[in-house]
NUVOKOL-160983 format. One record per residue (C-alpha): x, y, z; residue in three letters. Coordinates in steps of 0.25 Angstrom, whole numbers, always signed. Each point is the difference from the previous one (the first is absolute). Layout:
N
{{X, Y, Z}, ala} ...
! end
This chain:
429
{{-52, +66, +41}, unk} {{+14, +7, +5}, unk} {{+6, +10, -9}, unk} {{+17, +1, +1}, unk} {{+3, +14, -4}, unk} {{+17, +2, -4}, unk} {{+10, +7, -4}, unk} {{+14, +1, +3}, unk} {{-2, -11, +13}, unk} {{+8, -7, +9}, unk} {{-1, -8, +11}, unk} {{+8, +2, +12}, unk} {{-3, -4, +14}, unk} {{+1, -11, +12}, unk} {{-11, -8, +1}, unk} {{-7, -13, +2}, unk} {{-10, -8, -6}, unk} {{-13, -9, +5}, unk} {{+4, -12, +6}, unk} {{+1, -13, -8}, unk} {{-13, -4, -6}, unk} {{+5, -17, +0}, unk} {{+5, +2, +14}, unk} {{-11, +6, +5}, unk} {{-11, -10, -6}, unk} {{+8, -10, +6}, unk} {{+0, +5, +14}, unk} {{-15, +1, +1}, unk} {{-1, -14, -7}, unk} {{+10, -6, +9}, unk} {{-4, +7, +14}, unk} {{-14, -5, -4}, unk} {{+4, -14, +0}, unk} {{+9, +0, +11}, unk} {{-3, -3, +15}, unk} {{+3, +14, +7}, unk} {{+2, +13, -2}, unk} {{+7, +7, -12}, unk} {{+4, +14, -1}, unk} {{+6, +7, -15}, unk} {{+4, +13, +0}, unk} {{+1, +7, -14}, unk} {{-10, -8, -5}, unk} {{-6, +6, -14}, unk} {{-13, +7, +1}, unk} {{-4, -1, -15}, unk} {{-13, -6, -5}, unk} {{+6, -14, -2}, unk} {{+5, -1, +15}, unk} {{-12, +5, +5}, unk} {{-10, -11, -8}, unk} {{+10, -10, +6}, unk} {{-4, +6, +14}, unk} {{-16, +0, -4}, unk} {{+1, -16, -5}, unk} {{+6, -4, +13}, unk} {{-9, +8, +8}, unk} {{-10, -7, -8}, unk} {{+6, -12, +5}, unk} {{-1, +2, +15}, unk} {{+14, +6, +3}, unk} {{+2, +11, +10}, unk} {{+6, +13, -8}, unk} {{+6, +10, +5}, unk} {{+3, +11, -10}, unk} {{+6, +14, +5}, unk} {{+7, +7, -13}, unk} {{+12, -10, -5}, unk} {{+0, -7, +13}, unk} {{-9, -12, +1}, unk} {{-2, -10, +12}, unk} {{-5, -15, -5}, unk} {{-7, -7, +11}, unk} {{+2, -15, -6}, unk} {{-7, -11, +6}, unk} {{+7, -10, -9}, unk} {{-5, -6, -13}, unk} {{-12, -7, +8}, unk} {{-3, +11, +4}, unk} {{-4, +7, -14}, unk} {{-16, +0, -2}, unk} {{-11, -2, -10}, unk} {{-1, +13, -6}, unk} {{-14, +5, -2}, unk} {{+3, +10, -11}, unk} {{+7, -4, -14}, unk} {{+15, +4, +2}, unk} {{+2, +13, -8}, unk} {{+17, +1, -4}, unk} {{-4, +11, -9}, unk} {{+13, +2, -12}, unk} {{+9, -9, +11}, unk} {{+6, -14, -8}, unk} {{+9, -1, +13}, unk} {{-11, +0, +9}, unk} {{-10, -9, -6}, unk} {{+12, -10, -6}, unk} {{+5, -1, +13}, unk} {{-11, -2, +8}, unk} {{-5, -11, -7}, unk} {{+12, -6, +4}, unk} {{-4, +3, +15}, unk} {{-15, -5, -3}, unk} {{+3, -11, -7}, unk} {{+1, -5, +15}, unk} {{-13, +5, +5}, unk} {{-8, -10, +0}, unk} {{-14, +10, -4}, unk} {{-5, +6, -10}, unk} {{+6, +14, -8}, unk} {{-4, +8, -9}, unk} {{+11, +11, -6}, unk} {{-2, +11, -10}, unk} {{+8, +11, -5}, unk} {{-1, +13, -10}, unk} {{-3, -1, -16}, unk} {{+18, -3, -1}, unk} {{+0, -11, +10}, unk} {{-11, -6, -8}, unk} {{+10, +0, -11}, unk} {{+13, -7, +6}, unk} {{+1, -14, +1}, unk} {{-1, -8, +14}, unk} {{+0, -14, -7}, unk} {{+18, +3, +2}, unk} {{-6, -5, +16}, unk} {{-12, -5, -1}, unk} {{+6, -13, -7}, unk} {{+11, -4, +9}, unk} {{-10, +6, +14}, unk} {{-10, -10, -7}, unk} {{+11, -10, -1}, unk} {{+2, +1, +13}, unk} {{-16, -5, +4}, unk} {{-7, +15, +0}, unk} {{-11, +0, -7}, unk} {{-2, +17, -8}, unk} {{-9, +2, -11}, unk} {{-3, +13, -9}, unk} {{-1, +3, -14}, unk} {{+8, -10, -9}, unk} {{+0, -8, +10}, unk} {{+8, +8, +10}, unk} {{+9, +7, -9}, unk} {{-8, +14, +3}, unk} {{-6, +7, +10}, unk} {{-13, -3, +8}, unk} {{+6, -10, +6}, unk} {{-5, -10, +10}, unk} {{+9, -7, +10}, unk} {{-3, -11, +10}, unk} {{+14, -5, +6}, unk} {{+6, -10, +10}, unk} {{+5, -13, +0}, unk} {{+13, +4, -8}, unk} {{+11, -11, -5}, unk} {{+14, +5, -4}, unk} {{+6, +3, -12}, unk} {{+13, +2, -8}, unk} {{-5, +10, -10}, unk} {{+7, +4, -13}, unk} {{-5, +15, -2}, unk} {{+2, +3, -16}, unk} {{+4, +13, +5}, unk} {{+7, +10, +10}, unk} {{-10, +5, +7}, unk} {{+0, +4, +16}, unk} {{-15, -1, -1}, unk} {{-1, -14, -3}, unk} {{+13, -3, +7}, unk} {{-6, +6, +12}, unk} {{-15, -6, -1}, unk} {{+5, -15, -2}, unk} {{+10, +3, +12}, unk} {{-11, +6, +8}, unk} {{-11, -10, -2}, unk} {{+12, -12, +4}, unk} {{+0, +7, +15}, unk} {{-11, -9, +3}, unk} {{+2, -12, -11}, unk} {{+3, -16, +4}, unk} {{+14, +1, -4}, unk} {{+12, +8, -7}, unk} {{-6, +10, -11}, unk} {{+10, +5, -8}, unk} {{+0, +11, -12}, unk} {{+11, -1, -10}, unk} {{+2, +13, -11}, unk} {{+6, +1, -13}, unk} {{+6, +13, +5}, unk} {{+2, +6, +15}, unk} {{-9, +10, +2}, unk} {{-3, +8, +13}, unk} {{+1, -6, +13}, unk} {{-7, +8, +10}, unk} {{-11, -11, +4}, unk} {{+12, -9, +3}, unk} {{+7, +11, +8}, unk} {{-12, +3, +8}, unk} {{-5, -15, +2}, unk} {{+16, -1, +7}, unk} {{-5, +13, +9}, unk} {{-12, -6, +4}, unk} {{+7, -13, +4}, unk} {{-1, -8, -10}, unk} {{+10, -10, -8}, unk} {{+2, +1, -14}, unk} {{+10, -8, -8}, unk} {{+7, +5, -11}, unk} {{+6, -8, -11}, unk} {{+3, +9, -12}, unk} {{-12, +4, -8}, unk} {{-6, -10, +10}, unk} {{-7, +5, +14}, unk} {{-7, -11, +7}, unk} {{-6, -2, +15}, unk} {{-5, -7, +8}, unk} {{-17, +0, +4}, unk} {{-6, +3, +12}, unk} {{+10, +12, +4}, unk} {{-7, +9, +11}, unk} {{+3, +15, -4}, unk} {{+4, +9, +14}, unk} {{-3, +14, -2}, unk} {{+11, +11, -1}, unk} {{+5, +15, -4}, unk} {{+2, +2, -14}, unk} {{+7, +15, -4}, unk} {{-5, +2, -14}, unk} {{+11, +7, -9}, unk} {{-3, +10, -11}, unk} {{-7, -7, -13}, unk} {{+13, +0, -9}, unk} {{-11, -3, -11}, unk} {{-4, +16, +3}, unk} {{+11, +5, +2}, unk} {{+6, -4, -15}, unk} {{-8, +10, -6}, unk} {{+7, +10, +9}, unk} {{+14, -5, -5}, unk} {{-4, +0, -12}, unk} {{-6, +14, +1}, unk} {{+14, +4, +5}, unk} {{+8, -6, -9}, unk} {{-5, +6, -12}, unk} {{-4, +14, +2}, unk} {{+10, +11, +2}, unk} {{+8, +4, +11}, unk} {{-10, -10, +9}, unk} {{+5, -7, +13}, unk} {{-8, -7, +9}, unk} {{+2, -9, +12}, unk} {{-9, -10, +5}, unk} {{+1, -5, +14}, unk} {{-3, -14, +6}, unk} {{-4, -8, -15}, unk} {{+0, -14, +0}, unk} {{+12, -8, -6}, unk} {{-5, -13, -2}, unk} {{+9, -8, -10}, unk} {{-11, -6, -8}, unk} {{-6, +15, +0}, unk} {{+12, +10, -3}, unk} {{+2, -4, -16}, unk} {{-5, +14, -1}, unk} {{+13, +5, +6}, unk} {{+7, -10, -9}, unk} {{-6, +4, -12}, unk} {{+2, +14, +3}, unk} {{+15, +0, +4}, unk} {{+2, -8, -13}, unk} {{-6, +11, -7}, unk} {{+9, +11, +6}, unk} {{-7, +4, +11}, unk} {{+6, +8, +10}, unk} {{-5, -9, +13}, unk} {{+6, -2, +13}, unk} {{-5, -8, +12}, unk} {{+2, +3, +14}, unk} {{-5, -3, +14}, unk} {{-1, -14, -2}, unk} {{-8, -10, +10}, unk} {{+1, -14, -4}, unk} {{-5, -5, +15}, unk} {{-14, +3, -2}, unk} {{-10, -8, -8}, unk} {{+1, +6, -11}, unk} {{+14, +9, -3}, unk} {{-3, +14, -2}, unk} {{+9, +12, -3}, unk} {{+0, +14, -5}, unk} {{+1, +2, -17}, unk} {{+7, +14, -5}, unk} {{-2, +3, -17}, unk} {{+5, +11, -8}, unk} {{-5, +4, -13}, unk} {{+10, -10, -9}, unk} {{+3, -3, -14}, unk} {{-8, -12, -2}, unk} {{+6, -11, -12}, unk} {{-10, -11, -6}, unk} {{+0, -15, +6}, unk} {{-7, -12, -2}, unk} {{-8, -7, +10}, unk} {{-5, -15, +1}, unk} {{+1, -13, +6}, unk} {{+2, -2, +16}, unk} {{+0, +15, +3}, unk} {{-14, +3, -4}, unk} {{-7, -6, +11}, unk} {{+8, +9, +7}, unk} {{-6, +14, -4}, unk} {{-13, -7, -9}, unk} {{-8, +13, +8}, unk} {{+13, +10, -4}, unk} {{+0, -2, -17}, unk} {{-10, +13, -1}, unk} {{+8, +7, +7}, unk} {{+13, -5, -7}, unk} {{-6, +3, -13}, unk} {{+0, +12, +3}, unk} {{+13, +3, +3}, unk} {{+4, -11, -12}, unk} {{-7, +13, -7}, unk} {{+11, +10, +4}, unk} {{+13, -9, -2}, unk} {{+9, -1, -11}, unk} {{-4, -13, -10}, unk} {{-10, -10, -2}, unk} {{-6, -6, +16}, unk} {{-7, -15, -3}, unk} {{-8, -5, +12}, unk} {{-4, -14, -4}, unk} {{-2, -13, +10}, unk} {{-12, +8, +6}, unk} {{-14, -7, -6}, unk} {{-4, +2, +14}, unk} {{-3, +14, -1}, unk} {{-11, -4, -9}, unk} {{-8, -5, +12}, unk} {{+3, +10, +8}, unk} {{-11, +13, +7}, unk} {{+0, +2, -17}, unk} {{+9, -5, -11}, unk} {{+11, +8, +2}, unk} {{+8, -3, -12}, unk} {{-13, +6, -7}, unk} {{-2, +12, +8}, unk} {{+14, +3, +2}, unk} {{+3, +1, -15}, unk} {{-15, +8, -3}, unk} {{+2, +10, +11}, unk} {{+16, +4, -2}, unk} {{-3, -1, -14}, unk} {{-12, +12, +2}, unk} {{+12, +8, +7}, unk} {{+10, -2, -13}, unk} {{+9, -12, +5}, unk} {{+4, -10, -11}, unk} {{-2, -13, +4}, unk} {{-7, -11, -4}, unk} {{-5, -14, +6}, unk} {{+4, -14, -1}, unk} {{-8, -13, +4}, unk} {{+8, -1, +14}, unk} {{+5, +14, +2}, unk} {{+4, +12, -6}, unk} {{+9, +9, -10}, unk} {{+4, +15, +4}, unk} {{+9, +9, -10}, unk} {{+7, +10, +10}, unk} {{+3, +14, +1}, unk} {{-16, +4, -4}, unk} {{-5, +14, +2}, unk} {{-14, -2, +7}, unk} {{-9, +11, +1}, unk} {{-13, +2, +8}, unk} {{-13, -9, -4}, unk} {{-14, -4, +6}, unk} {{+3, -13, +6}, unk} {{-6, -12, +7}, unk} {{+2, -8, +11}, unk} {{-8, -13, -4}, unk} {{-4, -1, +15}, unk} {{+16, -5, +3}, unk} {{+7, +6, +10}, unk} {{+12, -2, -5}, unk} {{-3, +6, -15}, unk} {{-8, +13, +8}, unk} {{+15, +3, +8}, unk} {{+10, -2, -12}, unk} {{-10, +8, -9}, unk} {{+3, +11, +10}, unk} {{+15, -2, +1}, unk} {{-1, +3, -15}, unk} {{-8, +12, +2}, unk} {{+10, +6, +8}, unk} {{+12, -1, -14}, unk} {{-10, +7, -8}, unk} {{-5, +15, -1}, unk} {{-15, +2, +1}, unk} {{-11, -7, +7}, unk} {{-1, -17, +2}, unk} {{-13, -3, +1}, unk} {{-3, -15, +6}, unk} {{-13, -6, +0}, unk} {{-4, -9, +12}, unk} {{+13, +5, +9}, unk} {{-9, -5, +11}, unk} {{+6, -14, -2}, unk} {{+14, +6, +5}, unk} {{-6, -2, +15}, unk} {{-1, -15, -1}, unk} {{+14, +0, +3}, unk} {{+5, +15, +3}, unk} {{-9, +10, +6}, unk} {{+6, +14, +1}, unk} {{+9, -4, -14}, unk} {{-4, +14, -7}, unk} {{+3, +8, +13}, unk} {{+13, -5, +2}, unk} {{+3, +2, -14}, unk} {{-2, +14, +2}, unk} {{+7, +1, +12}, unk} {{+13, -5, -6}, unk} {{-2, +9, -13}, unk} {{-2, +12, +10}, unk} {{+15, -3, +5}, unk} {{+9, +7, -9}, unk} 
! end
């Protein structure tokens, strides 16, 4: 349990934040696979990255780990063996959705596991099309949940309609058609993140883009690289937020990523009223990064919905948040898939805001928050989602008292050193 103590805080400061957690699954993944060596820099040493480390270990791969600098001695996909321990991903849906992309080729025998919340969530949104593809993955309901049980090899290509916009299933079809007879292509509802067809590009590969369509071609031969992984803007939006709406608060935060299909945060916040600039920009690297000033800001109500939520699907906690602090009535609909996410986090949201004072309520695909609310100090929890443990702390710091938040541990899945930095920026007055 952490405890947030406040009054009268700000948050001023320079900073920056752990490097991209979807990058940085991605540069072991790829590295892993790819013939030769691969080096990434800023690589995110939170408990999801380093399960992602442990798996491939598992899987005979040579890594190298020295703080957020990892080399990836990859001997190509052949090169990937029989594990003799069950893959453990722990709270990780990248990790275990996207490797099953990857063993989907493997033509051995898997078995992966992960804590009580990955038992939870659905792998039947890859499972389906992987088995499409000729892999043959069991589990409870018939591979819809984990154990799972995966013997690959043998795949054929496919044009896959995903139902939804997700990366995760984008990325496992796209991953498990490297070695496929033939074209696989994944089409989506919606775009959603692009890092895996970014990084496939890095690693020397072709991917076709056709709108919502991104196809290639079987058989590609990945070369390893350098990847320089930029800040997670994913945990650098509770810091904007956090300087947007307490007083007399500016913070900078140096080197974020700027994907497109990754900054509806800054969006959503400019159309709010933030007071937001970008500077320093590099569009020639991989992934764009740049640096992100926020001053405290009179925020005003917005909807959101339709093609901008896959967008910031990991940012609504935080947003409803700030939606708490603006002028008007803030409806976030269109996201269902928060439902199935570390926990629901329409539900947990709406319970936890609610403890502290907030007036909003939740709806089937989404949620309602009436603004200008006067929160004050509560015994909170975290539900074991990262996400819920850092906005709950954000809120902490508008209140006067002390925040308690059960199961704050969770936080270090994706930002380890959150809570000292925090004090660091509220020590900058």
């Amino acid at each position: 349990m952490a405890t947030v103590t406040s009054k009268n805080v700000q948050l001023n400061g320079v900073m920056q934040v752990p490097g991209d957690k979807s990058i940085s699954h991605r540069s072991v993944m790829f590295g892993a696979i790819a013939q030769g060596k691969t080096v990434a820099t800023g690589l995110l040493t939170g408990d999801d990255c380093l399960n992602t480390i442990a798996c491939f270990r598992k899987l005979g791969v040579d890594i190298h780990q020295d703080g957020d600098y990892v080399e990836i001695n990859g001997n190509g996909l052949d090169g990937l063996k029989e594990p003799s321990e069950v893959l453990d991903v722990g709270n990780s849906g990248t990790t275990i959705r996207l490797m099953l992309g990857i063993l989907a080729n493997l033509p051995f025998h898997t078995n992966i596991i992960g804590d009580e919340s990955i038992a939870k969530r659905p792998m039947d949104r890859v499972t389906i099309p992987l088995k499409e593809m000729g892999a043959q993955i069991d589990g409870r309901s018939n591979g819809s949940y984990t154990p799972l049980s995966v013997r690959g090899g043998g795949l054929k290509g496919i044009n896959y309609q995903s139902p939804v916009a997700s990366a995760q299933i984008k990325s496992a079809v796209l991953l498990a058609g490297l070695y496929a007879d033939g074209v696989t292509s994944v089409t989506e509802p919606e775009l959603s993140r692009d890092h895996t067809e970014r990084m496939l590009r890095a690693f020397g590969c072709t991917v076709q883009e056709n709108g919502l369509k991104k196809s290639l071609q079987g058989k590609q031969i990945l070369k390893g690289t350098t990847i320089n992984i930029p800040g997670d803007i994913s945990s650098a939006a509770f810091f904007l937020v956090g300087g947007a709406i307490l007083p007399n608060s500016m913070i900078t935060i140096k080197n974020v990523g700027i994907n497109p299909t990754r900054t509806g945060i800054i969006d959503i916040l400019k159309s709010m009223g933030a007071k937001l600039t970008i500077d320093n920009v590099d569009e020639n690297a991989v992934e764009p990064f740049a640096d992100i000033t926020i001053s405290t800001s009179n925020l005003k109500a917005v909807e959101i919905s339709g093609e901008i939520i896959p967008r910031l699907i990991d940012e609504i906690p935080i947003i409803a948040l700030a939606a708490t602090q603006a002028e008007g009535v803030t409806i976030i609909k269109d996201a269902a898939e928060l439902k199935v996410k570390e926990t629901n986090r329409i539900d947990a949201v709406v319970e936890e805001l609610k403890k502290m004072g907030a007036n909003i309520e939740p709806t089937d695909d989404g949620m309602k928050i009436y603004g200008r609310s006067s929160l004050h100090a509560a015994d909170v929890e975290s539900h074991g989602d990262h996400r819920i443990g850092m906005m709950l702390a954000i809120a902490g710091c508008l209140v006067n008292g002390d925040t308690k938040i059960a199961h704050s541990e969770a936080i270090s899945i994706s930002y380890p050193g959150f809570f000292e930095q925090l004090d660091k920026l509220k020590g900058n007055k």
